[in-house]
N, C-alpha and C positions, 0 to 999 in steps of 0.2 A: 504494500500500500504506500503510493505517494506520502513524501514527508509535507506539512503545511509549514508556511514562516508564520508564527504568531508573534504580537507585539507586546507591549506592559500590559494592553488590555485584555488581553487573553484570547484574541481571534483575530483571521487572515485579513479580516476584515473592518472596515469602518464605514459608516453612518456619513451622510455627508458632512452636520456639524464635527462630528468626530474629524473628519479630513480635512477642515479647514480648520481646526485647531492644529493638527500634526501639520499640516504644513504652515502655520501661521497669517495665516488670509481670514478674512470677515465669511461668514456660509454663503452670505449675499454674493461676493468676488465666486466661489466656484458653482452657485446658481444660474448668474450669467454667463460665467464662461460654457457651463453647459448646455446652456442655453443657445449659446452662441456654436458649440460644436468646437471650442476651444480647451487649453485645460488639460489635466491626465484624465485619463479613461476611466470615464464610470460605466455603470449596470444596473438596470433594477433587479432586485431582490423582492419577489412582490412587489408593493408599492412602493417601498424604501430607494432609494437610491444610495446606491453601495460602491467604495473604492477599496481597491485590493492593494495592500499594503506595500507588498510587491514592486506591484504599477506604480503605486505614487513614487517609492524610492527611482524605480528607473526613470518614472517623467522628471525627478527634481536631476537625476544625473546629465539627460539629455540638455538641460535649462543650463548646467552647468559647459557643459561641450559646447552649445553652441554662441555663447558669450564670451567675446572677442576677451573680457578682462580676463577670463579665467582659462582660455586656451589661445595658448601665444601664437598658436599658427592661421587664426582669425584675425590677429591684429592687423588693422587697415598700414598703421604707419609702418607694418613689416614686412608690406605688401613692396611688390615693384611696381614703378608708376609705370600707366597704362598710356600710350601715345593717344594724342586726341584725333578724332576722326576729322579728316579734311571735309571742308562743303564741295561740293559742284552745283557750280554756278549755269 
């Protein structure tokens, strides 16, 4: 039988106020973002809306990768500059 990752609170899973405490956001912020189809991946559970613990760790890791501050190989200024395209006239 599959192992499960459970947290302090004793399951894979959280509640949407529970996920916007663990990741420190208002429930309103991951309402609309679900709303909007933004956000880590929820699910409902019955009528619950449910985020897997899991998930949110890899969505907070992906947030992290793709932010230029915290992956040096995004940095814009470590970029090479890009020639500018000519007009024709």
């Amino acid at each position: 039988m599959p192992q499960t990752t459970t947290s302090q609170h004793g399951t894979a899973f959280l509640s949407l106020p529970q996920a916007a405490t663990y990741l420190g956001l208002s429930p309103n912020t991951l309402y609309v973002w679900r709303h909007r189809r933004q956000g880590p991946p929820s699910f409902r559970m019955g009528r619950r809306v449910m985020y897997r613990i899991t998930t949110l760790d890899e969505w907070i890791r992906e947030q992290e990768l793709s932010d230029s501050r915290s992956n040096p190989s995004l940095d814009p200024v470590a970029q090479k500059p890009q020639p500018r395209a000519r007009r024709v006239a």
